[in-house]
C-alpha angles and dihedrals in degrees: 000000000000126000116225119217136206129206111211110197088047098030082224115154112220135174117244102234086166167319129250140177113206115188129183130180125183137179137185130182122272127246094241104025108033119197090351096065102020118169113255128213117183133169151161135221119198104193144173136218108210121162126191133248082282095056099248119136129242 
């Protein structure tokens, strides 16, 4: 069974091929403490894959 989705901003149909979660997480050493203390940068990126009536995908 597909899902359809719309796109409401554009009113475009698409077909769900699927869902994904992407996560990163970096850290470097601080100025001051080194390894013990390093700066932390961390996300998440919730995305999905949708393709038109052609089968190309958005």
């Amino acid at each position: 069974m597909s899902v359809i989705v719309l796109h409401k901003s554009t009113n475009q149909r698409y077909i769900l091929l699927g869902t994904g979660f992407g996560a990163y997480k970096a850290q470097r050493p601080s100025f001051l403490g080194g390894n013990l203390f390093p700066h932390e940068e961390a996300d998440e990126i919730p995305v999905a894959a949708v393709c038109d009536t052609r089968g190309a995908s958005v």
